[in-house]
N, C-alpha and C positions, 0 to 999 in steps of 0.2 A: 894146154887148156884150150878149149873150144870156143866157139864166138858164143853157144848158150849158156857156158859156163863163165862167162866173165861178169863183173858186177855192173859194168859201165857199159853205154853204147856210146858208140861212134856215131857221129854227123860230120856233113859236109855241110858249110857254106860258105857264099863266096861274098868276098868285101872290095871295094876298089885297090887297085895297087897301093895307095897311099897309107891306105891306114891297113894296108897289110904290113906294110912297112914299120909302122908306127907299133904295130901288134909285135911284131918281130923284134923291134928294137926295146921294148917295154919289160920283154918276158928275156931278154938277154940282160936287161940291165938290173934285173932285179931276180935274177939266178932262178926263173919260173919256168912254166912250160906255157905255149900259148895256149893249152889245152886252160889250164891254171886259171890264166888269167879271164880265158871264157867264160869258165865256170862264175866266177866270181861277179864278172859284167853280169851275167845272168839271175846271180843271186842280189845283186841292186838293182833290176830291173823289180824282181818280185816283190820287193820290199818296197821300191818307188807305188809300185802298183796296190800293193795293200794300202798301203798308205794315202795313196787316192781315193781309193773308196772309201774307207772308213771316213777324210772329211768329208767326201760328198755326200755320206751319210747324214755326218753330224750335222752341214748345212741344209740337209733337205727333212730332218729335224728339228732343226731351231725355226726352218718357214712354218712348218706345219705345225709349232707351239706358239708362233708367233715372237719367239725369241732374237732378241737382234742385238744384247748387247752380254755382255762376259758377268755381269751383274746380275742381269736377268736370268742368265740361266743360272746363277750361285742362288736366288731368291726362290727358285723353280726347286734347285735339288734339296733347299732347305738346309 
């Protein structure tokens, strides 16, 4: 299989020795790959990050309806 043919790509990056360490010992102790366990880091990143937005949405939101309490917006959506 060729490197166009693969479903995955490869990256390189680099972390302090410590929490290379920490990487290494995490993905051994729990029978993963560190590959595994990247992925996974990465997919609570994009989740942390959706989820930022969407409240910095709802906050910028409730200023501009003038809503300021969990009341007021149940009295808003009726």
């Amino acid at each position: 299989m060729t490197a166009q043919q693969r479903e995955s790509r490869i990256i390189s990056i680099s972390v302090p020795p410590d929490m290379f360490k920490a990487i290494e010992n995490a993905a051994q102790m729990e029978n993963r790959t560190k590959s595994d366990l990247m992925r996974e880091a990465f997919r609570h990143y994009q989740f942390a990050t959706q989820w930022r937005l969407i409240r910095q949405w709802g906050e910028e939101t409730a200023v501009r309806l003038d809503l300021e309490t969990d009341d007021e917006l149940e009295a808003f959506l009726g």
